[in-house]
N, C-alpha and C positions, 0 to 999 in steps of 0.2 A: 312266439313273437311278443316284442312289447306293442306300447303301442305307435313309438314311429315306426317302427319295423313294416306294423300292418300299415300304414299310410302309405310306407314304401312299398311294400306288396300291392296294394289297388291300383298305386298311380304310376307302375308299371301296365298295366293295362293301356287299351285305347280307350279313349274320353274324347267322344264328339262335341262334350260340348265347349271345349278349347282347340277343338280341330273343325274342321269340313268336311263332311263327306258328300259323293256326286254317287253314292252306289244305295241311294235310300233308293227303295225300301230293303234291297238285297240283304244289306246289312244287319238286318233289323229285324227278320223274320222272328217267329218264336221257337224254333223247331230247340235252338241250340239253350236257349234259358226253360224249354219246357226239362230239354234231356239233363241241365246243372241242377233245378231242382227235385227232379225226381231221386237223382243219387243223393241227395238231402231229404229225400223222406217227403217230400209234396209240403214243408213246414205253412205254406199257405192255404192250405184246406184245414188246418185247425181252429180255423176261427169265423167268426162271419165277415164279410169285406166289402167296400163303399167305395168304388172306383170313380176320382173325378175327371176331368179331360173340359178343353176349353184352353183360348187362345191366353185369355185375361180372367183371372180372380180366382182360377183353379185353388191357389195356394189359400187364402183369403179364405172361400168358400170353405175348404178343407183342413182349416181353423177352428173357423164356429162351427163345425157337426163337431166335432171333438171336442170341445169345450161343452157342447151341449149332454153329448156323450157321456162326458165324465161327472155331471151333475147329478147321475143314475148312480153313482158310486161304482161305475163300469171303469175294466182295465181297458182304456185304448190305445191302441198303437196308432202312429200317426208318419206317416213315408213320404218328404216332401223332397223338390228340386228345385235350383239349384240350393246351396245353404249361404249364408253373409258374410257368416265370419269362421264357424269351427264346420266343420265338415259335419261332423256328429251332429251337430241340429236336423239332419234328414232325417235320422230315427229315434223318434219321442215315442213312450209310454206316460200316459198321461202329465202331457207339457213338460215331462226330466228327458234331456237327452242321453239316450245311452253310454255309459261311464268309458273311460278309455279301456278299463281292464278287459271289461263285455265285449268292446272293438276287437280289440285285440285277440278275444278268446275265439271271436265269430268266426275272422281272417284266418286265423289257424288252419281252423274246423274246415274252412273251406279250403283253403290250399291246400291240406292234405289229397281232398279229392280230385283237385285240378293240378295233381301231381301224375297221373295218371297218362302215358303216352299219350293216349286218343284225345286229348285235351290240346296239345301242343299245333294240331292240324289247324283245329280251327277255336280259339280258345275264347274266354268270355268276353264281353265289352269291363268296362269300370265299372259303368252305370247295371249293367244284368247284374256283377260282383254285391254293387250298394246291395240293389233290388232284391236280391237274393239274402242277405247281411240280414236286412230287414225284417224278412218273413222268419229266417229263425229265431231270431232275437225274440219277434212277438210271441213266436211257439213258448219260447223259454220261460218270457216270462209270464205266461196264460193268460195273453189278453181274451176279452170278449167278442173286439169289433176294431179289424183295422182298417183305419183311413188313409185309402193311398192317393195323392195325386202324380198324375200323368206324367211324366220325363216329354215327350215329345208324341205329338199325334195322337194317340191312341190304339187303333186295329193291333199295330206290330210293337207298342209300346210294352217294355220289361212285366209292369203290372198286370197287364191283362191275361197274364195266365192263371188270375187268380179267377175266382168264381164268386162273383158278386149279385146279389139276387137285389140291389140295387144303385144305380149309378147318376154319375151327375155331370151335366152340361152347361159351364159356362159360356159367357159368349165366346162367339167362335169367330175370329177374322182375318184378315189375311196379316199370314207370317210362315216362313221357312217354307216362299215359294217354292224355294227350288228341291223341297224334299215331298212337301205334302201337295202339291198341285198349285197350279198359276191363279184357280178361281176358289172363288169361295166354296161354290159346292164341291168341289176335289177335296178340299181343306179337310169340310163337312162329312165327307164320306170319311175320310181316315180316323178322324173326332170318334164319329158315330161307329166305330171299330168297336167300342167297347159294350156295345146294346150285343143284347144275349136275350136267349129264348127266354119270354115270359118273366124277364124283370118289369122294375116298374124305373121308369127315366125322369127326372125331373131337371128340367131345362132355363135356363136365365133367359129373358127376352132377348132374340135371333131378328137377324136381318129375315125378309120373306125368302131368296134363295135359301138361309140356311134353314129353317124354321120347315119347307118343302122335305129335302133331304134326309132333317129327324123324323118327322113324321112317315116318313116310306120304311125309312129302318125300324122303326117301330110296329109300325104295321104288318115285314116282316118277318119281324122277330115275335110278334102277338108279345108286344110289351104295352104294359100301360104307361101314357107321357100325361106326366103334370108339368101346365108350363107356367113360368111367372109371366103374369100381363093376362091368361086366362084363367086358366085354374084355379093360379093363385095369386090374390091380386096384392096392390101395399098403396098403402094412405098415411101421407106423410102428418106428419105431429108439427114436430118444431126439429130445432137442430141447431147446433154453436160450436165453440171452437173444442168445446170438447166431448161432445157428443151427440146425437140426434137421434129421435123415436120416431114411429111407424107403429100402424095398423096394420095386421094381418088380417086378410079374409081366404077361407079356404076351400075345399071340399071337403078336409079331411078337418076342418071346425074354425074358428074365431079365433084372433091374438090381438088385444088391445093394446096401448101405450107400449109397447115394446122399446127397449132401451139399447143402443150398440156404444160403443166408443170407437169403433172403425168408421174413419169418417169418407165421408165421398156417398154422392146418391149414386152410385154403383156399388156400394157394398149394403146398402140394403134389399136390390136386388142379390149378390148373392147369398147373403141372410137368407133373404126367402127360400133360395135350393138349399140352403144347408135345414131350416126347417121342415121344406119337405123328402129331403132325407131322413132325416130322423125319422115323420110319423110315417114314412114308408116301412123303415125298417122295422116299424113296429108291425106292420102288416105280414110283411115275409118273415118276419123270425118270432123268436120265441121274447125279444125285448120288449119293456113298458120303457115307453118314454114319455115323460108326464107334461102338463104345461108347467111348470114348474119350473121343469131342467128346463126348458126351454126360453122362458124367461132369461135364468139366470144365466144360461150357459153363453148369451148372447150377451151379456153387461158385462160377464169376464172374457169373452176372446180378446187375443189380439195377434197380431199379425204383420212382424217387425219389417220396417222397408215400405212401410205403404201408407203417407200421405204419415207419417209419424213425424213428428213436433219434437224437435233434441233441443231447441232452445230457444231465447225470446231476447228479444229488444237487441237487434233484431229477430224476428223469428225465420227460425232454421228449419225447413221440410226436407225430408228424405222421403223417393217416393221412387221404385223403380220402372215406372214406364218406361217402354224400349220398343212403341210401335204406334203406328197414329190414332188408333183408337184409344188404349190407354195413356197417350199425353191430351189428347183430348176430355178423358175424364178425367184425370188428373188436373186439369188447369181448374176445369170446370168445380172439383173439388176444394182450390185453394179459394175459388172466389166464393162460396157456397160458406164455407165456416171460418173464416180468416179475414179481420180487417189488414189494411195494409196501404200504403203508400205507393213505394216503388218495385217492381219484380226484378229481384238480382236470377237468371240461371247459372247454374252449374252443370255444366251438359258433357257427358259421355258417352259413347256410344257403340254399342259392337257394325262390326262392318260388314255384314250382311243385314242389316236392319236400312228402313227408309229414310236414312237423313235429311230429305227436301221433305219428306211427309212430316217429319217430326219436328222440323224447322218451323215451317209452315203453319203449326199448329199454335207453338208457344212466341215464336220469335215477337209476332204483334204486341205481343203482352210484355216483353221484356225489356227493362231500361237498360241493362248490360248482359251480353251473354260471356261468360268463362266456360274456355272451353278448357277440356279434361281428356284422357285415357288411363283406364284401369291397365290391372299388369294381366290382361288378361291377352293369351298370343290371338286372339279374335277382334280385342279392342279396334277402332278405328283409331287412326292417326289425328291428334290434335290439328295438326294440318289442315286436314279436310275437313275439319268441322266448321275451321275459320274462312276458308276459302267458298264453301257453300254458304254459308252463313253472310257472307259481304252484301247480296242481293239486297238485304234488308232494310241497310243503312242504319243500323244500330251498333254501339259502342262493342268492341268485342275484343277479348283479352284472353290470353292462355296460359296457362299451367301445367308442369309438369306431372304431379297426382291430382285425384281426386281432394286428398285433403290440404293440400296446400292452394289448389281452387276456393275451396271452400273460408279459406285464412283470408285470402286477397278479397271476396266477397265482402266475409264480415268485417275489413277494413274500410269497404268504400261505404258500407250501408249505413244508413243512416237507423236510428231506434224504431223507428216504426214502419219501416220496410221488411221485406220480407222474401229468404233466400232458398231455392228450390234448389236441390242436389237427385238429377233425373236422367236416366236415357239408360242406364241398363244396373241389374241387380250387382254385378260386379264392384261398380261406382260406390253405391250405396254399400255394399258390406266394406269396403275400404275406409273407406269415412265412419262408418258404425265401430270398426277393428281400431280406429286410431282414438276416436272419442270412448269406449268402453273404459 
């Protein structure tokens, strides 16, 4: 196969995440990605592996341990969901996404074996296909440490078949009631799927139900939790429109003036889990990871779609929150390092998500909302965005894409205003695919 070929090979599969499904967790067990990777040779036990899980900043989080990673002169692999713009952004060796030709060799490699009768009964998802894509790719090319973030949930999620002797918890809240549980502790329990005998967990600051939950699974499991807010604490410096530093205080030692360019006071909590990741992994494995990389490896992540700045006068934010807590830190973001006049939105949004929550959130702050839909078959209908949105009594206008949204925006704004493109990752890689 070239490499449309294999695009066409995967996205013959099913893909929940352009579809619905009402049969979670049926669907989702491991039994069927434990038996596709075992006839691949288990390629995910060749390495060491950092499983993250969390509702918001998993991807973020799963940024900076990698960037820190790679300051050790370590090969890491890096496994994220969904991607923006090329699909291939889900599997990175230290920050180069895997070439089309390696795609294409992977796909091969694999459809030979799910050529196989007993495949046709009950055959893989997309996402097991990526998941699986992935772990060989890093076998191939000898990574040291791969970094997976979480597809959905956790317990039944594709990655957890890997074996990770440390794992990481971002915050946890409510999203994909209808697969993971209506409460937050149901949430929590799927999340905490990923806690295994005698790891070590480190956790972002949790609601107290969720914070309850980790701790039981932990205790369980005779895992060690390091949590940010106890363990491990952060003391804020300064911060601007293009960067902000924090204090680290830790068990595991001191980090002074620390430097990130992911802006929002929620990504310096997940900093902190991706710091103590690393000096966990220094515990369980045979790695040195120095304050050093750690420094540096946090002044170089980054982390495309998240509170990122495409352009000025006016300024242009892409940011993809898609649930009321991360448009809440999001907002809460723009006003933290960003002067500004007037707030244009640009809102999209998939239609399982809380549009009165999300509304709710920003609408106060918005002098105009544009509304949008991605070409995603999940997207909500610009419709409904305008029709919920009337409560508000604010200015509201619609567009047929995300980037012609964004055109009619920077038409009305004035130079020192400032235009927010938010409600779901879809949105934002559309607009990223048309400005590249």
């Amino acid at each position: 196969m070239n490499y449309l070929d294999a695009v066409e090979f995967i996205d013959s599969f099913t893909n929940y995440e352009k579809s619905f499904s009402s049969q979670y967790p049926e669907n989702f067990k491991l039994d069927r990605m434990r038996r596709l990777a075992k006839e691949l040779g288990n390629p995910q036990n060749a390495y060491e592996c950092v499983i993250i899980a969390g509702s918001k900043g998993k991807g973020s989080t799963a940024a900076i341990l990698s960037s820190i990673l790679r300051m050790e002169n370590l090969r890491v692999g890096f496994y994220s969901s969904p991607h923006l713009v090329n699909l291939r952004e889900r599997i990175q060796v230290n920050g180069l996404m895997i070439n089309e030709i390696r795609f294409a060799d992977t796909m091969t490699y694999i459809k030979k074996t799910l050529e196989d009768v007993s495949w046709r009964r009950n055959p893989p998802t997309y996402f097991e296909i990526l998941t699986v894509a992935a772990f060989l790719y890093f076998k191939e090319m000898k990574i040291h440490v791969a970094v997976l973030e979480v597809g959905l949930g956790g317990l039944y999620d594709s990655t957890n078949i890997a074996n990770a002797q440390v794992v990481g918890l971002t915050p946890i809240s409510l999203e994909h009631t209808d697969k993971l549980g209506k409460t937050l502790s149901k949430i929590a329990v799927q999340k905490c799927g990923i806690i295994k005998d005698r790891e070590i967990v480190v956790s972002a600051p949790q609601t107290p139900e969720v914070d309850a939950v980790i701790q039981k699974a932990a205790v369980e499991h005779e895992a060690h939790l390091l949590r940010v807010g106890k363990e491990i604490r952060l003391f804020t410096r300064e911060y601007s429109e293009e960067f902000q530093s924090f204090d680290l205080k830790a068990v595991f030692g001191n980090f002074y003036d620390l430097e990130l360019k992911l802006l929002g006071k929620h990504q310096m909590d997940n900093a902190a889990v991706a710091v103590g990741l690393a000096k966990s992994l220094e515990v369980k494995t045979r790695l040195k990871i120095t304050d050093n990389a750690i420094r540096q490896g946090l002044v170089d992540a980054r982390w495309p779609g998240r509170l990122e700045k495409i352009g000025n006068n006016p300024l242009v934010i892409l940011d993809g929150a898609q649930n009321v807590d991360s448009a809440k830190k999001m907002l809460a973001g723009i006003k933290r390092h960003f002067q500004f006049e007037k707030l244009f939105l640009v809102l999209g949004v998939s239609s399982d998500k809380d549009l009165g929550g999300i509304l709710s959130e920003l609408m106060p702050d918005a002098h105009i909302l544009i509304a949008t839909q991605s070409k995603s078959p999940r997207a909500l209908p610009t419709s409904a965005i305008v029709e919920h949105a009337k409560e508000f009594g604010k200015e509201i206008l619609s567009q047929p894409s995300p980037a012609e949204a964004l055109e009619k925006a920077k038409s009305l704004a004035s130079p020192n205003d400032l235009i927010v493109v938010t409600g779901s990752l879809f949105v934002v890689g559309e607009v990223k695919e048309k400005y590249a």
